[in-house]
TORKOLMI-19348 format. One line per 4 residues: their letters; for each residue y, z, x of C-alpha. Coordinates in nm, 3 decimals. Last residue first. Example, Ala and Ser with C-alpha at 12.3 -4.5 7.8 and 13.67 -1.06 7.14 Angstrom:
<sites>
SA = -0.106:0.714:1.367  -0.450:0.780:1.230
</sites>
This chain:
<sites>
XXXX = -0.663:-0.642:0.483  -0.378:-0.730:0.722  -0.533:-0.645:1.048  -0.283:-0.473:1.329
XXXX = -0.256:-0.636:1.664  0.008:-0.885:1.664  0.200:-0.671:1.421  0.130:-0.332:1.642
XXXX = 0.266:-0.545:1.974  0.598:-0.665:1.804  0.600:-0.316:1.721  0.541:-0.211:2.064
XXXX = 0.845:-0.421:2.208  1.075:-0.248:1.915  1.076:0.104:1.981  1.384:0.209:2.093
XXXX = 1.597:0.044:1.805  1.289:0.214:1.594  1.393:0.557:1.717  1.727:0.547:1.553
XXXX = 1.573:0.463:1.193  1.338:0.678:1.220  1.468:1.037:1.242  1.650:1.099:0.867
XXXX = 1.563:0.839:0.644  1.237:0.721:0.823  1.129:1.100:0.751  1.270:1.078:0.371
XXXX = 1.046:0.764:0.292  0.726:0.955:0.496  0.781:1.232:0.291  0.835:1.040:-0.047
XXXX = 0.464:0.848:-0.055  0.527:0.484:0.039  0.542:0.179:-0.111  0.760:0.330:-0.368
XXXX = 0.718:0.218:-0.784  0.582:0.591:-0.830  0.843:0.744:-0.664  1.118:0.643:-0.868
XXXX = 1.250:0.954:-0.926  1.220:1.107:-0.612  1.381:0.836:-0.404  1.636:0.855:-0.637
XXXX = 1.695:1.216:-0.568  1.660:1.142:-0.196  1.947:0.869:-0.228  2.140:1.108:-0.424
XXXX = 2.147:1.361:-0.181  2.216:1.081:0.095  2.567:0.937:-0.081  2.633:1.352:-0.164
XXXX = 2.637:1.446:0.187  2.829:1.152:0.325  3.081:1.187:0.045  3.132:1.596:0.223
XXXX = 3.116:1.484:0.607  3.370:1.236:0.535  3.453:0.842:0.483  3.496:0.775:0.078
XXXX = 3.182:0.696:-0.110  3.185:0.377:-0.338  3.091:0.487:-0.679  2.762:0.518:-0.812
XXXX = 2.645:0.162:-1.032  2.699:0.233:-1.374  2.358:0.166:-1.613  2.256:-0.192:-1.690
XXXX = 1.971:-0.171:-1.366  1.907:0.252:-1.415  1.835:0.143:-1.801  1.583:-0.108:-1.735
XXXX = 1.416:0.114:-1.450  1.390:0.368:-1.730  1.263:0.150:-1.994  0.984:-0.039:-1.778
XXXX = 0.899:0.357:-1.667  0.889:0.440:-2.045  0.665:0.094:-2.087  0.448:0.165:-1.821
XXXX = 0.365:-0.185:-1.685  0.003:-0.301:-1.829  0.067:-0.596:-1.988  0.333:-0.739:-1.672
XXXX = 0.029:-0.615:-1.407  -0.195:-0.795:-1.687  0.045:-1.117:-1.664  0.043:-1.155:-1.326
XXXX = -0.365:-1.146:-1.319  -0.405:-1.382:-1.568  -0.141:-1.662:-1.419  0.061:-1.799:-1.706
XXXX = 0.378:-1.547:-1.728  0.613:-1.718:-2.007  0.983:-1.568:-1.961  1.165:-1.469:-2.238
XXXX = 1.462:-1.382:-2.044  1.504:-0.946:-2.133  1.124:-0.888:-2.223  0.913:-1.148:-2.018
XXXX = 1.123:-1.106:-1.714  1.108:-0.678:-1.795  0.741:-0.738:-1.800  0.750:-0.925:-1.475
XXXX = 0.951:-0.657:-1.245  0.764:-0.351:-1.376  0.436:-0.505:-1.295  0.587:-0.615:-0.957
XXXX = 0.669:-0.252:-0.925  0.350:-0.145:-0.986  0.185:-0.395:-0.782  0.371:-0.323:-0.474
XXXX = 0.142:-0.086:-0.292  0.169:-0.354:0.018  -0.228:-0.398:0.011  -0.194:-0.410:-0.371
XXXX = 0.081:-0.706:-0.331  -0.115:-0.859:-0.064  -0.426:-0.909:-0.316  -0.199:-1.022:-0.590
XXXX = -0.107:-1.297:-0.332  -0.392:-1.423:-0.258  -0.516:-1.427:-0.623  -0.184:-1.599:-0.693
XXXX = -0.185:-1.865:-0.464  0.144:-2.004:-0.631  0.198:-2.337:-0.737  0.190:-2.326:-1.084
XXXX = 0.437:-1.994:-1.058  0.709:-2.200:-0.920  0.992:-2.310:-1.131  0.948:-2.015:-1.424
XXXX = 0.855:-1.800:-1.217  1.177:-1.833:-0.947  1.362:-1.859:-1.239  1.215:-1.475:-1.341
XXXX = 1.207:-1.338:-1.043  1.594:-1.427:-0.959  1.675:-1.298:-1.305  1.552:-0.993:-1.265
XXXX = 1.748:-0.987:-0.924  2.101:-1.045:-1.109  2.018:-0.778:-1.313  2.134:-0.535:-1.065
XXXX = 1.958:-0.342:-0.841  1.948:0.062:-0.740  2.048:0.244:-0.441  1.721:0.316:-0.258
XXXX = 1.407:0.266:-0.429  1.548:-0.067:-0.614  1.636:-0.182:-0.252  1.321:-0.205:-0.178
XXXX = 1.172:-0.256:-0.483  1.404:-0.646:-0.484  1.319:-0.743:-0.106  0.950:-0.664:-0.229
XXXX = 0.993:-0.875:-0.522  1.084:-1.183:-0.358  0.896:-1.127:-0.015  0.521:-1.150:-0.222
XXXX = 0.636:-1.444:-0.474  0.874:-1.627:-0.178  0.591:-1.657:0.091  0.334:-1.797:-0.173
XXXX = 0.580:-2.046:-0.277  0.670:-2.175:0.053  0.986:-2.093:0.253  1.318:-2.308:0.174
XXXX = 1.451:-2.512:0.513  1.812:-2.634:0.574  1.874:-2.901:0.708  2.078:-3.029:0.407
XXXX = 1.986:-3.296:0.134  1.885:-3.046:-0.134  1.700:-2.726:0.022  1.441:-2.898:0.215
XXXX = 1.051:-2.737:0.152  0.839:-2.510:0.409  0.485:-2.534:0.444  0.283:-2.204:0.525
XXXX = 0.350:-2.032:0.846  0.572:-1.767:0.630  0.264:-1.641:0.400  0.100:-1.519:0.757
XXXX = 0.420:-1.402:0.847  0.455:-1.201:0.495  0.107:-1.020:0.569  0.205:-0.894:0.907
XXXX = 0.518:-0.756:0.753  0.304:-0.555:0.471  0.064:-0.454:0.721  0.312:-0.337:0.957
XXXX = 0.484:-0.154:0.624  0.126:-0.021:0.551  0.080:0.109:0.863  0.458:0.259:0.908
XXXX = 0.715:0.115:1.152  0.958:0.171:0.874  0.906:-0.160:0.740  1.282:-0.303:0.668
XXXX = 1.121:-0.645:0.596  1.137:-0.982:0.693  1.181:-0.962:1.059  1.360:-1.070:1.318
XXXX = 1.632:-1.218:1.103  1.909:-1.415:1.219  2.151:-1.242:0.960  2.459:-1.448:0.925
XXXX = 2.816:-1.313:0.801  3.057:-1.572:0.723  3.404:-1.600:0.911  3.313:-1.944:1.047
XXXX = 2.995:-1.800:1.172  3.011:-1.414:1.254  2.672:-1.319:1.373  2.435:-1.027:1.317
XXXX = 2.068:-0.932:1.458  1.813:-0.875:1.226  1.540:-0.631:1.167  1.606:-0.362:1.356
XXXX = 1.924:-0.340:1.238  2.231:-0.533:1.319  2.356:-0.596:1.726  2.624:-0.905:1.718
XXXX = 2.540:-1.229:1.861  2.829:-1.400:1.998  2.952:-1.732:1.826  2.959:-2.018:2.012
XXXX = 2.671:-2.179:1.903  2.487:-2.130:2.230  2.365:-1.814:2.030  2.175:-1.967:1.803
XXXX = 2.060:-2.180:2.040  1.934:-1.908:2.228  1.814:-1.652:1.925  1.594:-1.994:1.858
XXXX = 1.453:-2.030:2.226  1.386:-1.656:2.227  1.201:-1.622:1.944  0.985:-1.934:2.012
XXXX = 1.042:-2.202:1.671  1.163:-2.063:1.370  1.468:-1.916:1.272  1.451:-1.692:0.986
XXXX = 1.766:-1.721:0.775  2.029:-1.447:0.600  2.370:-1.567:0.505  2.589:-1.316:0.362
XXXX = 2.777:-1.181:0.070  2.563:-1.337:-0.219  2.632:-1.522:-0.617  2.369:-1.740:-0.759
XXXX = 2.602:-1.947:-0.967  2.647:-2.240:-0.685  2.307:-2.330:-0.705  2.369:-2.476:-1.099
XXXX = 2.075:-2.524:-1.323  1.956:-2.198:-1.077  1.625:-2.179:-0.914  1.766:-2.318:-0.606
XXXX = 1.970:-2.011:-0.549  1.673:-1.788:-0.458  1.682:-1.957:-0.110  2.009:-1.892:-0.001
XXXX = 2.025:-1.565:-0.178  1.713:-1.407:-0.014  1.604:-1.627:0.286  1.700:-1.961:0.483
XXXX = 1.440:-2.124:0.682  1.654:-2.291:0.986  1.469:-2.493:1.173  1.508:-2.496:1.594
XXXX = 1.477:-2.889:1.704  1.817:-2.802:1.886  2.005:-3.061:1.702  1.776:-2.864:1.409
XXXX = 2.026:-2.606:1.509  2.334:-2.773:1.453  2.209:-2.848:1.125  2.098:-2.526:0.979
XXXX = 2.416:-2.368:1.077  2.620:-2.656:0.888  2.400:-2.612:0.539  2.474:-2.247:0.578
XXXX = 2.847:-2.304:0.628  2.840:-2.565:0.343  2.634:-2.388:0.115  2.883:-2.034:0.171
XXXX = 3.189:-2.254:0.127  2.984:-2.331:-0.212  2.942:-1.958:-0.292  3.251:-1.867:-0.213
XXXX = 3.432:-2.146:-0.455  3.187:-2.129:-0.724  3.280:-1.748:-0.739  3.629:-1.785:-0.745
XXXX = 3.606:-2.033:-0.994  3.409:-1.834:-1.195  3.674:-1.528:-1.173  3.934:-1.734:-1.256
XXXX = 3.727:-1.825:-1.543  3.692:-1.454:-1.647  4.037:-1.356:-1.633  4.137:-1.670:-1.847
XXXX = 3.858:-1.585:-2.094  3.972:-1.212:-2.089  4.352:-1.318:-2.151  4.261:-1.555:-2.428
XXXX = 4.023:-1.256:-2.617  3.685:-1.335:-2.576  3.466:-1.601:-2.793  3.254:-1.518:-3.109
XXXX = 3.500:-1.635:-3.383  3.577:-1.958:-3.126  3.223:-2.021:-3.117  3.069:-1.979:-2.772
XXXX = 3.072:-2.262:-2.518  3.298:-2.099:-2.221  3.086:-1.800:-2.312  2.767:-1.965:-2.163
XXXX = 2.875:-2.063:-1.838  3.065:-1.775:-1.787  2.748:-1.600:-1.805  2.665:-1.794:-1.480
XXXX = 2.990:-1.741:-1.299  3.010:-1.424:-1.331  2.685:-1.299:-1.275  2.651:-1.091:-0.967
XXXX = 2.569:-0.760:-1.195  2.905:-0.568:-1.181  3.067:-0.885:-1.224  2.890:-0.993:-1.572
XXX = 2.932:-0.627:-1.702  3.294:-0.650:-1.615  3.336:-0.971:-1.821
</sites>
């Protein structure tokens, strides 16, 4: 059961052990644990629906749609939405930026500053990300190129999520921001299985429909391949997913299989422990993030100089910055 947890699973895997032969089942007080656990889950994540779902509708009131990202979105690949567990809502408003943040906004709820990339809200007692853009870029030419590439994926056609308001991006949009959402958090503190397993439903529903040669294209523009590589074989591996496209499935052929190990092992392996406030924890949280950094390196977008520089000066300038980086994405040609 703490496995399942520590990887954003309960409820699914609790799916499975509900129906396991009594000789292979838990213990009574672990199977009572774990479906209070479920429930829990189901419960969150279907308040988290229903606030999303009511978000999305006022602002269609306002003709402003609501395209719903990360967990949102990657739940419809589940038998079950409600087992894709999340801590926030994250959505991409679209319609003119300003005219979106407004109604947004006008909801009652003040808008918070986030990072660059978002702005933050308190809906109903949810967080909501009104995104600004997809990706924590760094301001570099490759992460501009990256971005510029995803908005030109974004204006593609959009698709209902159930019988809500609420809008899922296109295919093409979710098989280049998918995995790039996952290595970029892979790079800094590690994933859990749970996105694995968003890759590989989202394959297994959708891969017939993606542009791959498009994409693939993006992907090596964005230096993702490797870690799309990575991504797919350990699909094919660990949840016997079937990769059709040719060009997919030679990234998935030709993934390193020691790296495919390691990166396997770092997503079962112990996730570090929370840091405590302090000088000292503060140290060690952004040692280990460089080590990481280090280690991975290969499956990076960028080289590790540049990822250390937006670690330590970036990240304040960019709040500065952002009217000419709306300029450098307008301007700068996705190969």
């Amino acid at each position: 059961m703490d496995t399942s947890v520590q990887h954003g699973l309960t409820a699914l895997t609790f799916g499975y052990v509900r129906n396991l032969p009594k000789a292979d089942a838990p213990d009574a007080d672990v199977a009572v644990r774990w479906f209070a656990a479920a429930t829990n889950a189901e419960r969150v994540m279907g308040r988290m629906r229903a606030v999303a779902a009511d978000i999305a509708g006022r602002l269609w009131q306002r003709r402003v749609a609501a395209v719903m990202l990360k967990g949102q979105a990657f739940a419809q690949y589940y038998a079950n939405p409600l087992h894709r567990e999340f801590g926030d809502i994250d959505c991409f408003l679209r319609g003119p930026r300003e005219a979106a943040d407004s109604a947004m906004a006008e909801m009652g709820r003040p808008l918070c500053p986030g990072a660059y990339k978002h702005t933050r809200l308190s809906y109903r007692g949810i967080p909501v990300e009104n995104h600004i853009f997809f990706t924590s870029f760094g301001n570099t030419r490759r992460g501009l190129r990256t971005e510029r590439h995803l908005a030109t994926l974004f204006a593609g056609p959009c698709t209902p999520i159930g019988d809500t308001d609420m809008l899922s991006p296109s295919a093409d949009f979710t098989a280049l921001f998918m995995p790039r959402h996952a290595q970029s958090h892979f790079i800094e503190e590690g994933i859990r299985m749970r996105y694995v397993l968003d890759w590989a439903l989202f394959l297994r529903a959708e891969q017939d429909r993606v542009d791959w040669p498009r994409v693939l294209s993006m992907m090596d523009d964005a230096h993702l391949s490797r870690f799309v590589g990575v991504l797919t074989a350990l699909a094919v591996r660990c949840l016997g997913i079937s990769v059709g496209h040719e060009g997919l499935r030679a990234l998935a052929l030709s993934a390193d299989s020691r790296l495919t190990d390691l990166v396997l092992a770092d997503t079962m392996g112990p996730q570090p422990a929370v840091s405590t406030p302090g000088l000292w924890h503060k140290t060690r949280r952004i040692a280990r993030r460089f080590v990481r950094m280090w280690r991975f390196r290969s499956l990076a977008c960028e080289p590790y100089a540049r990822m250390v520089w937006n670690a330590f000066a970036f990240s304040s300038y960019l709040h500065r910055s952002l009217p000419s980086i709306h300029s450098d994405l307008a301007s700068t040609p996705a190969r």
